[in-house]
Each structure stands twice: as structure tokens, then as C-alpha cells.
N, C-alpha and C positions, 0 to 999 in steps of 0.2 A: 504494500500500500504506500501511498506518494506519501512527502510531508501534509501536503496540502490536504488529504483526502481523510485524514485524521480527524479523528472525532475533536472537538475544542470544548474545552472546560469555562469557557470564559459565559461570564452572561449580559444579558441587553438589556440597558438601562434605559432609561427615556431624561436627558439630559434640556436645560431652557439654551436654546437657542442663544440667546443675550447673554449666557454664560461663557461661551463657545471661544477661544481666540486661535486666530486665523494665526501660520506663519510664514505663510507663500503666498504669492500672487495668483490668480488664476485666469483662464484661458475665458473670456466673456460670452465669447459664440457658444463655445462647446455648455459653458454656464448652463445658458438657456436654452439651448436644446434638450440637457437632461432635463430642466426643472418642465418643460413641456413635455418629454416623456414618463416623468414622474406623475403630473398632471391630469395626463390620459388614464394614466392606470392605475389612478388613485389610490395608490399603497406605496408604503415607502418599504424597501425590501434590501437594502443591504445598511449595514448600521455602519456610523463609523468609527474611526480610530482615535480616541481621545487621550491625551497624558492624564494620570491622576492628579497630580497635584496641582497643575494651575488651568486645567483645561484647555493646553492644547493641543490642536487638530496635527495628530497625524495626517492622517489620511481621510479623506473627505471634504477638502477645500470645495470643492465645487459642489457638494451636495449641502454644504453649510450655506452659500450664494441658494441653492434652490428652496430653501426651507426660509429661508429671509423671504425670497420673490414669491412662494405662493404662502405668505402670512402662517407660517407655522412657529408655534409657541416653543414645541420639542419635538427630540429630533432622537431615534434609537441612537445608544453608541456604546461599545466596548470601552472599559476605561482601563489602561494599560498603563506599567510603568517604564525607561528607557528603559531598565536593567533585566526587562522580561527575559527570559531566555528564549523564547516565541518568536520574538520581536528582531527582524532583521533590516536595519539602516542603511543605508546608501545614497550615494551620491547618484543620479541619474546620467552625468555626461564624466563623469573621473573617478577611476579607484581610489583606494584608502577611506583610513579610518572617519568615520564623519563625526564632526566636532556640535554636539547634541547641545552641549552652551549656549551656540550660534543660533541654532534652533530656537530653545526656549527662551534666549533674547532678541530675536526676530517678534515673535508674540505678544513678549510683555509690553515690547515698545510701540508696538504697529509699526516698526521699520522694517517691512516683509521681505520673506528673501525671494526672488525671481522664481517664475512659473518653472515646474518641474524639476526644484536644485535638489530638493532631497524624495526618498523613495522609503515608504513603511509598508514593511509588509510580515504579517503573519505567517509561522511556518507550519502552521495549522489551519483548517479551515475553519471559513468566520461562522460562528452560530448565525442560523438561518431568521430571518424576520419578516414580518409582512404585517403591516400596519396603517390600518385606512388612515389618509390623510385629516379626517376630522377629528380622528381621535388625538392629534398633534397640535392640532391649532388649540 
């Protein structure tokens, strides 16, 4: 069985939006085409990557933009910590070590770091969700 394909212990929380901080830029088109795909199918269904302690967004920059645009109050999300052993960081265009500092002082200050600089990803796969959208607003 893959890493990915592994059962995941983690659980889904339902986190306030306005708690959320961002610490990447995001791609705007691509934005709002998921939040219109989200929209259609009115369930939100992949949660995201959140740090524990200052809440912020791993992963799910762009579904945080869709939960702002279609007025949703909360939003599913895994809440993780860097030293998970789960948890696998990367740079998207350079190897080496990623300096996770950089990261959560990107967030705290709003001086975000450019679209697609860092990569979070589970080496498990994410607990499954499916959550009508009214139940979020």
C-alpha cells in the first residue's frame, strides 16, 4: 500500500475563516474557478492544512480565497504541527531544507511569500469530508 493510500488518524475540524492566516500569495483565476466549482457542488470536500498554533494555512491558500468569496463563516481543516512526522515541506522550484521560520513569519506579518514557494503535503491520506456549504456559513 502507497504512503498516500494509508489510512490517516488525523480529524476534521471546522475552523472560523477570520481565524485562518494566509502565507503565500495565490493564483486569482485559478481562485475563482475553484470557488465556482465549489459552488456548483455545494459541499466543501477536501479540508485543509492548518498549523496548530497560530493558524497557519499550509495548504489550502486558494480554498481559504473560496470560503471568503462564497461568505462562509468555517471552513473543514486538519490542524497539524511542522514537526509532524506526516508532514512533508518543500520548496516547489529548489531542493533543501525549507526554513519553516520564513513560513510562519510570512503569516504573522501579511508579508506573503510568492505563489507556489512552499509545498505541504501529507504522507498519508487526508481524512475524507463532505460538507454542505450552508452548514459553513
Amino acid at each position: 500500500m502507497s504512503p498516500a493510500n494509508r489510512i490517516s488518524n488525523y480529524t476534521v475540524v471546522k475552523l472560523p475563516v477570520s481565524q485562518l492566516r494566509p502565507s503565500e500569495e495565490i493564483n486569482f483565476e485559478r481562485a475563482r474557478t475553484l470557488a465556482k466549482m465549489i459552488a456548483k457542488k455545494k459541499l466543501w470536500t477536501r479540508p485543509m492544512l492548518v498549523e496548530h498554533r497560530h493558524s497557519m494555512i499550509m495548504d489550502g491558500h486558494h480554498r481559504h480565497f473560496c470560503a471568503t468569496e462564497l461568505g462562509l463563516s468555517f471552513v473543514p481543516c486538519v490542524l497539524l504541527s511542522y514537526d509532524d512526522p506526516n508532514l512533508h515541506v518543500t520548496y516547489w522550484s529548489e531542493p533543501g531544507p525549507v526554513a519553516v521560520d520564513r513560513i510562519i513569519q510570512a503569516g504573522l506579518s501579511g508579508d506573503l511569500l510568492s505563489y507556489k514557494t512552499t509545498r505541504h503535503k501529507l504522507q498519508v491520506g487526508l481524512p475524507s469530508c463532505s460538507v454542505d456549504l450552508d452548514d459553513l456559513r
